[in-house]
C-alpha positions in Angstrom: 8.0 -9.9 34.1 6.3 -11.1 30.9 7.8 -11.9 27.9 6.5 -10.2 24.3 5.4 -13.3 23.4 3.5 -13.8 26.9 1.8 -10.2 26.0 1.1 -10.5 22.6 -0.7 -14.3 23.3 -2.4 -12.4 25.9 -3.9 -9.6 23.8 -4.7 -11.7 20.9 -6.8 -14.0 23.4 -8.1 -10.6 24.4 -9.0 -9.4 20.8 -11.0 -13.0 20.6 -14.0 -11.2 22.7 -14.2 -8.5 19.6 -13.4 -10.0 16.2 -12.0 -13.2 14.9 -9.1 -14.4 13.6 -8.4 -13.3 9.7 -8.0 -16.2 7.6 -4.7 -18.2 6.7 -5.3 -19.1 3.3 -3.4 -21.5 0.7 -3.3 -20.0 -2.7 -2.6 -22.2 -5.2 -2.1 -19.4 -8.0 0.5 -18.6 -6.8 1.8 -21.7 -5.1 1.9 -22.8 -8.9 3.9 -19.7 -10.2 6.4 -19.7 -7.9 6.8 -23.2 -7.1 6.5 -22.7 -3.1 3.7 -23.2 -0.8 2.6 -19.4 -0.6 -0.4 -18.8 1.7 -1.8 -15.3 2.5 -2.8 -13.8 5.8 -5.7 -12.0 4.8 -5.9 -8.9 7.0 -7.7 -7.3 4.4 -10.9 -9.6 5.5 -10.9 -8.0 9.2 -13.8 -6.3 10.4 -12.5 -3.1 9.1 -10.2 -3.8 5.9 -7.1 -3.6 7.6 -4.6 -5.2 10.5 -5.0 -1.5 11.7 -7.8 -2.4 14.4 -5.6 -4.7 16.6 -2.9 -2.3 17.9 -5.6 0.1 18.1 -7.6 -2.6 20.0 -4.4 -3.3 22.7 -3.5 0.3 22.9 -6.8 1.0 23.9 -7.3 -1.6 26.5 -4.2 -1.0 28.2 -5.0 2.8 28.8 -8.6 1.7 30.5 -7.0 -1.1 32.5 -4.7 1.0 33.7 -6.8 4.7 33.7 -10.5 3.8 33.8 -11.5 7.5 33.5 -9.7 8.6 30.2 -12.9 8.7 28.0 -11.5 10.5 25.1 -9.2 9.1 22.6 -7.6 11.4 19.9 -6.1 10.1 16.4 -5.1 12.0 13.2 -5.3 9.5 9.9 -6.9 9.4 6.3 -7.2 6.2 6.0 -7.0 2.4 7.8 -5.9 3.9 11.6 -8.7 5.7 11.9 -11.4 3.2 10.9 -9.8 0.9 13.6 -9.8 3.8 16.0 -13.3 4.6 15.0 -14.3 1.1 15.4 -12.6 0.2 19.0 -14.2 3.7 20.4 -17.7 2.2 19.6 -16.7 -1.2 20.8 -15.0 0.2 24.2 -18.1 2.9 24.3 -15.5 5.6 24.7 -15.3 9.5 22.6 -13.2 9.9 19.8 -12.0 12.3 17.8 -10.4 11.6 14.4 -8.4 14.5 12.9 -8.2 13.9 9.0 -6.7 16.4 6.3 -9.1 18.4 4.8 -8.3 16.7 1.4 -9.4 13.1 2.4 -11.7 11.4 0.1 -15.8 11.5 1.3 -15.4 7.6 0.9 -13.0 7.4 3.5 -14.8 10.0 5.8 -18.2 8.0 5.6 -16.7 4.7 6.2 -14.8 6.2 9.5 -17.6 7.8 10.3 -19.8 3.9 9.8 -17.4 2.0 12.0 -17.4 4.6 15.0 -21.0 6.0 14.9 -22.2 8.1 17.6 -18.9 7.5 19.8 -16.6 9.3 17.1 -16.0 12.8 16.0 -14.3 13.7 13.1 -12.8 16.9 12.4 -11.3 17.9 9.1 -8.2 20.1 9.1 -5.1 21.5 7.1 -4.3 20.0 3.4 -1.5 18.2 4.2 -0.8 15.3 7.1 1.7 17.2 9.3 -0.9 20.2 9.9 -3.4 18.2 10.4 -1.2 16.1 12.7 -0.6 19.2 14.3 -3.6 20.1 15.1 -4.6 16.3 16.9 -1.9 16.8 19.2 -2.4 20.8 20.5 -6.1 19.3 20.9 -5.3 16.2 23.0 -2.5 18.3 25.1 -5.7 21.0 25.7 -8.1 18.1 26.4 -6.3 15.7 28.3 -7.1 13.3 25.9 -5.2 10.4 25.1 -3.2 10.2 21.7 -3.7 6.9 19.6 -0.1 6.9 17.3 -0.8 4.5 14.4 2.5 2.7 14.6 5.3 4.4 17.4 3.6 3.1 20.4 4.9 -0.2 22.0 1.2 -0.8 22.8 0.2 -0.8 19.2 3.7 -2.6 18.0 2.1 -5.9 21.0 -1.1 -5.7 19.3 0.0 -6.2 15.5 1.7 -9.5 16.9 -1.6 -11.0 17.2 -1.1 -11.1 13.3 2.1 -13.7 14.0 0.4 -15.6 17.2 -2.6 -16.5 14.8 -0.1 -17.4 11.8 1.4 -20.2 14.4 -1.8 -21.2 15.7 -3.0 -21.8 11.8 -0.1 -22.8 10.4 0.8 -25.2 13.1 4.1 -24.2 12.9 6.4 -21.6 11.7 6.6 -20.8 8.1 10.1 -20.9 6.3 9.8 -17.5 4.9 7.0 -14.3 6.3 7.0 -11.5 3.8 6.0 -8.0 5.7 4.9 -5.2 4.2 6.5 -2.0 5.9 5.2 1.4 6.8 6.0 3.1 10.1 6.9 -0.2 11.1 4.5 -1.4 13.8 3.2 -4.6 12.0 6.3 -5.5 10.9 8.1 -5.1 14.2 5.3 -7.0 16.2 5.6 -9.6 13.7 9.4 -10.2 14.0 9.9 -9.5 17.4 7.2 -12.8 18.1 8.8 -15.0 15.7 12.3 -13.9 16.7 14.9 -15.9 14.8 12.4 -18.8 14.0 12.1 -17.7 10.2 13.3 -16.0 7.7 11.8 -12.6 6.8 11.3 -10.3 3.6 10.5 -6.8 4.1 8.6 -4.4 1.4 8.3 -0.9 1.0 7.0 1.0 -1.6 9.4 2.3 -4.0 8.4 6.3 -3.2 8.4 5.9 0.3 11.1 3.2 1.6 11.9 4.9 5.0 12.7 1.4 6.5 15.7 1.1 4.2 16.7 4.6 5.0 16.9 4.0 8.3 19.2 1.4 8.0 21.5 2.8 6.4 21.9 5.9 8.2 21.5 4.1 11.4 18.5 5.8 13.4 15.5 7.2 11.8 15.4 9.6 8.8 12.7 11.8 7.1 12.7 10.9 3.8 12.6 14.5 1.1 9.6 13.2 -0.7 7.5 10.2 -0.8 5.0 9.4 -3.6 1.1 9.1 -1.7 -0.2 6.7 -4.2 0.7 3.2 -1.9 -1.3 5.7 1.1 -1.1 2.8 3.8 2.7 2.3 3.7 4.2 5.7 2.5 5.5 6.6 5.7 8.1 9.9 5.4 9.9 8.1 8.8 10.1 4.9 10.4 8.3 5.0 13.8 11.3 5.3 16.3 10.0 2.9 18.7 9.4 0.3 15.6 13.0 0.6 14.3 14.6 -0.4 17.6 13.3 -3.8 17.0 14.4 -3.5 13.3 17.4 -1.9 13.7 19.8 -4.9 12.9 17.9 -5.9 9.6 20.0 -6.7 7.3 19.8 -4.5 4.2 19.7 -7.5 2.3 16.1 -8.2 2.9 14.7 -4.7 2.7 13.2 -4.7 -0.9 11.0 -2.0 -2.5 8.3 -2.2 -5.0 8.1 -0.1 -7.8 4.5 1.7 -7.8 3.5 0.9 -11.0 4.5 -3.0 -10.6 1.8 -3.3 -7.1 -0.5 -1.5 -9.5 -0.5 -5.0 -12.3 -0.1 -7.1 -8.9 -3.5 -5.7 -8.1 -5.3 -6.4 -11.0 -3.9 -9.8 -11.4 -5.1 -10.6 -7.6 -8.8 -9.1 -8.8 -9.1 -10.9 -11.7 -7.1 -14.2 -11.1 -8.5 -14.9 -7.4 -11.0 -12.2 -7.0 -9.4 -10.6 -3.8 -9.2 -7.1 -3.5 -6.5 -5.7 -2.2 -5.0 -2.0 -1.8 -1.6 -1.2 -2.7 -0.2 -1.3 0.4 -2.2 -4.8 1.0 -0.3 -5.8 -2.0 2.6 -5.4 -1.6 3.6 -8.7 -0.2 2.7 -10.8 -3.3 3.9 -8.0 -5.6 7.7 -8.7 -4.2 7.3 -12.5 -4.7 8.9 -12.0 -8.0 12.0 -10.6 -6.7 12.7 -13.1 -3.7 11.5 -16.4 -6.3 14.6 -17.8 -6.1 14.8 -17.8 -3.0 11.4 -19.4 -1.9 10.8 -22.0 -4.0 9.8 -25.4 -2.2 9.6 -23.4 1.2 6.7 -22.2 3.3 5.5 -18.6 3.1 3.4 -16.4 4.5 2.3 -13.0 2.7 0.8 -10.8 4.8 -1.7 -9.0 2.7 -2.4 -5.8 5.0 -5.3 -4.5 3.4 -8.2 -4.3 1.5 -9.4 -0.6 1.3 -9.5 0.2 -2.1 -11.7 2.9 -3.5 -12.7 1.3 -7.2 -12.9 5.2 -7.8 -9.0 4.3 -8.3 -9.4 1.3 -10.6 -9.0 3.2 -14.3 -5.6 5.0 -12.4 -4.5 1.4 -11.4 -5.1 -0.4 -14.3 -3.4 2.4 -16.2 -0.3 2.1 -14.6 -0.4 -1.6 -14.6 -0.6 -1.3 -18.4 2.5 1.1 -18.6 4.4 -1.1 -16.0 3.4 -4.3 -18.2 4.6 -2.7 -21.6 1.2 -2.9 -23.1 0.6 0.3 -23.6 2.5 3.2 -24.2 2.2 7.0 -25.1 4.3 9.1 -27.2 4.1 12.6 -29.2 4.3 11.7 -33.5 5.5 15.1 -35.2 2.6 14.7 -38.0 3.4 16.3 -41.1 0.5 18.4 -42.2 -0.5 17.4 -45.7 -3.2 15.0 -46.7 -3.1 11.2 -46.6 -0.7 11.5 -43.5 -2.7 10.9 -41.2 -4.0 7.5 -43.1 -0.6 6.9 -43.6 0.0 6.9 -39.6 -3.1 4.6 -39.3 -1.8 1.8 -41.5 1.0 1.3 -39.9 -0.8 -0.2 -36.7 -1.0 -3.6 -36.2 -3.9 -6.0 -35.9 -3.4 -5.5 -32.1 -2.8 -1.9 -31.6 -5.6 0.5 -30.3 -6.1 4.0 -30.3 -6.4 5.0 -26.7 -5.6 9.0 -26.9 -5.4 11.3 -30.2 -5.0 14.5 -29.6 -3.4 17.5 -31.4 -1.0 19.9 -29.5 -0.2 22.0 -32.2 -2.9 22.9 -34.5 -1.6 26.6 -35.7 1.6 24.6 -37.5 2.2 24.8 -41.1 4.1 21.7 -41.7 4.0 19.7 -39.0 1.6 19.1 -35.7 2.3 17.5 -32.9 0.1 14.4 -31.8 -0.3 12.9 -28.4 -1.1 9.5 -29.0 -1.7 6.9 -26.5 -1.8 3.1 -27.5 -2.9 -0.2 -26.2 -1.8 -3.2 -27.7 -2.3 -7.5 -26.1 1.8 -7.7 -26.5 4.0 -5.8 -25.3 6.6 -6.6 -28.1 4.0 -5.3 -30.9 5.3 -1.8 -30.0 9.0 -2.9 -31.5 7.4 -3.6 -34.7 5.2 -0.2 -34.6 8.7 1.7 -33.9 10.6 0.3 -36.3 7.5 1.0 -39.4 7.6 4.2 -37.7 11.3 4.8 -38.3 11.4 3.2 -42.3 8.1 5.6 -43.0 10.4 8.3 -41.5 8.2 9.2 -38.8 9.4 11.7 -36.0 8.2 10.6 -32.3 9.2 10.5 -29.2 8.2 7.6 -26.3 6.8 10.0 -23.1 5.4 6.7 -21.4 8.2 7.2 -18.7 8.9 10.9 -19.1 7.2 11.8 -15.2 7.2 15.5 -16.1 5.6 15.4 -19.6 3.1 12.5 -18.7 1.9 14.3 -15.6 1.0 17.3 -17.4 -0.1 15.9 -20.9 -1.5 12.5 -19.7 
């Protein structure tokens, strides 16, 4: 019987017909920052954006190897899944249809739709995933079709190992340290199941939807209550089942999570330091660099950056939360007293390096004081310190909302 290794060796040759290898790339930036030799395995420069197309890829060729007249192939995803589903349907010449909520983004939509072409359908159903989940699987019980999971499938979990057969091949060896991004868990388990015990390993989650961690501490899978949508290609609710059996014995210790709003200034720094774009959940294996830096410097790591889907529709959110994480800019409400000169007063207390980014009244109808909402951007994040403190001796009245999540969702 063959090995995993023996498999996954034999679908990546496999995957060699249909796309090459993504690039293992030294960066120096941040070979420099961290003092380690950091290189990146750029899934985000696959055909479709994404590592997503490989499990796809294997899943789909073992179902015709082994039942040459299933034809249709059924998938329910917003996102990276089902562009590699879209693409592997045109590629095998097979039907597919691609269940997506009815809330998914046109951009998304028209670049599924690009990849799979005339061999695709797409159908768009319920607001939220579950529904439209829902509705995939009554349609592929009532067609006979064949359901493509994203991640719970040990098909798809031998596929994403061609991501660890090519680092060996590249590298020429194994790297000290791999840093894994985790979702459901199918990349992540492919990955360590190939290296085995050969490395170390950090996995990353993103702070609102750390199912992997979750897991391991209640021992099996576990639904999270709530997870926050904005890293979309890694908040997972649950850890694929199949996935966690080859990452059940973790230890805890190397599960880290990344804070939403940190990925967000990792982003920009990738865009404008080295020009790579990356979505958050592509990201997240350089964003966690900072918390493991003591522990890789002068060793050998691989980031797997998963992804590099990102909507520029997104950019003014991202680099707005990459400000707030970073300190640079802040909002707050100023009780404004309502007599003349105040206002001026307010004004020339700013610093050289303090912008107006918001001004607006919330109170107009008061008859000694009106509340302001007032953002501000500044180069330094300790400028604010010295803004607060003129605040104070003017005997201002404010109050810092920047990390208030109910009053910045609905005043910001």
């Amino acid at each position: 019987m063959s090995s995993f290794r023996d498999t996954a060796r034999s679908a990546t040759s496999a995957m060699r017909e249909v796309f090459p290898a993504t690039p293992l790339q030294r960066n120096a930036h941040l070979s420099e920052r961290f003092g380690a030799d950091i290189w990146l395995k750029r899934e985000d420069l696959s055909p479709v954006r994404s590592y997503k197309l490989r499990g796809a890829f294997n899943a789909m060729r073992k179902v015709l190897e082994n039942e040459p007249e299933k034809r249709l192939f059924v998938c329910a995803s917003a996102g990276n899944h089902a562009q590699g589903v879209a693409f592997m349907c045109r590629h095998f010449g097979v039907r597919g249809v691609i269940f997506m909520p009815v809330t998914t983004p046109q951009q998304k939509i028209h670049k599924t739709r690009t990849f799979g072409g005339d061999s695709i359908e797409i159908r768009l159903t319920g607001d939220y995933f579950d529904d439209t989940l829902a509705s995939a699987k009554t349609f592929c019980t009532e067609q006979a079709a064949h359901f493509l999971a994203p991640f719970d499938d040990a098909d798809v979990i031998e596929g994403q190992a061609s991501v660890a057969v090519e680092i060996k091949e590249q590298l020429g060896s194994l790297p000290d340290r791999i840093i894994l991004p985790v979702g459901g868990g199918g990349l992540s388990a492919g990955v360590r199941s190939y290296f085995e015990d050969g490395c170390d390993y950090t996995f990353v989650e993103p702070a609102g939807g750390a199912s992997l961690a979750a897991a391991l501490a209640a021992g099996r899978p576990v639904r999270l209550d709530k997870v926050d949508s904005f890293v979309d290609g890694a908040a997972v609710a649950c850890i694929g089942a199949q996935p966690f059996k080859r990452l059940d014995d973790v230890d805890p210790a190397n599960v880290y999570t990344a804070p939403e709003d940190r990925i967000c200034a990792t982003m920009l720094e990738m865009l404008n330091v080295e020009g790579v774009v990356l979505e958050p959940a592509g990201a997240l294996a350089v964003d966690v660099l900072v918390d493991v830096a003591d522990q890789i410097r002068g060793k050998t790591v691989v980031c797997v950056t998963s992804g590099g889907n990102f909507d520029f529709e997104r950019l003014p959110e991202v680099k707005e939360r990459a400000q707030r994480y970073s300190g640079v800019k802040k909002y707050f409400i100023l009780r404004l007293p309502q007599r003349p000169g105040a206002l001026k007063e307010f004004l020339n207390i700013l610093g050289p390096q303090d912008d107006i980014a918001r001004f607006e009244y919330l109170k107009k109808s008061a008859r000694n004081f009106g509340s302001v909402l007032i953002g501000i951007e500044t180069r330094d994040a300790g400028n604010f310190e010295v803004l607060f403190s003129k605040l104070d001796q003017a005997g201002f009245t404010y109050r810092d909302i920047t990390d208030d999540a109910i009053l910045a969702e609905f005043l910001i």
